[in-house]
N, C-alpha and C positions, 0 to 999 in steps of 0.2 A: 504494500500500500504506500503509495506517496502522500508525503509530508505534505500540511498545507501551510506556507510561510506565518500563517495569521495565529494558527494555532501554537509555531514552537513560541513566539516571541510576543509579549503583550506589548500595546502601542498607548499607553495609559497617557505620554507624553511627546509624542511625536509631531512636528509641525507637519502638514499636511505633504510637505515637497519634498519632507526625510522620511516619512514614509514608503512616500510613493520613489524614491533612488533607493529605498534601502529595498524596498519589495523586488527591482531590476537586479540586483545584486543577486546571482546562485544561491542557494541553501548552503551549499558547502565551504561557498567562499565568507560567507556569513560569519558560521563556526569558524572558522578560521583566523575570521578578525577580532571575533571576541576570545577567543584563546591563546591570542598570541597580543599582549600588551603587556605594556612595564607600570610597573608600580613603584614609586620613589620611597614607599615607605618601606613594603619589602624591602628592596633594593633587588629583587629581580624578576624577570617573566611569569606572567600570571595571567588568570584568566576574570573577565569582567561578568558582570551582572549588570547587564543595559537595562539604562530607567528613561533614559530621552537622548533624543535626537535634533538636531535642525541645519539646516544651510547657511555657510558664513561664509561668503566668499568664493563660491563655487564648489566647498568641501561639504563632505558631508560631516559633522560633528559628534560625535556618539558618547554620553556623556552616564557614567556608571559605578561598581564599586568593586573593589576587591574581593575575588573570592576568601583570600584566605584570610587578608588582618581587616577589610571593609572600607577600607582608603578610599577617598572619589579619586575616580579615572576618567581622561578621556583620550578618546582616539579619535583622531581624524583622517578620512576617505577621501582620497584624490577625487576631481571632479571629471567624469569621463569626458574622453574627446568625439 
């Protein structure tokens, strides 16, 4: 059975544009970005818990927390060409 994007990831705060870029984005490339971010409070690679998103500049913003010590993170998505 295929994943449906809406169901892995809740959009409780997403501006309507980060949504709709973050929905284009694969499923696998998804995981990918939330698993793979740095945390300065660890001090190393970790995985996020995305709570919001938006568009700042053509990026996409993704803005969440620490799996392991709860630290806010964010990551930011090149904007496609």
């Amino acid at each position: 059975m295929e994943k449906d994007q809406d169901s892995i990831i809740n959009f409780p705060h997403f501006t309507p544009s980060a949504r709709a870029r973050w929905k284009q984005i694969p499923l696998r490339a998804q995981e990918d970005i939330l698993a793979a971010v740095w945390c300065a409070e660890c001090n190393k690679g970790t995985s996020m818990n995305l709570s919001e998103a938006h568009i700042k500049g053509g990026f996409l913003i993704l803005k969440g927390i620490c799996q392991r010590c709860g630290h806010d993170l964010v990551r930011s998505v090149e904007p496609e060409d």
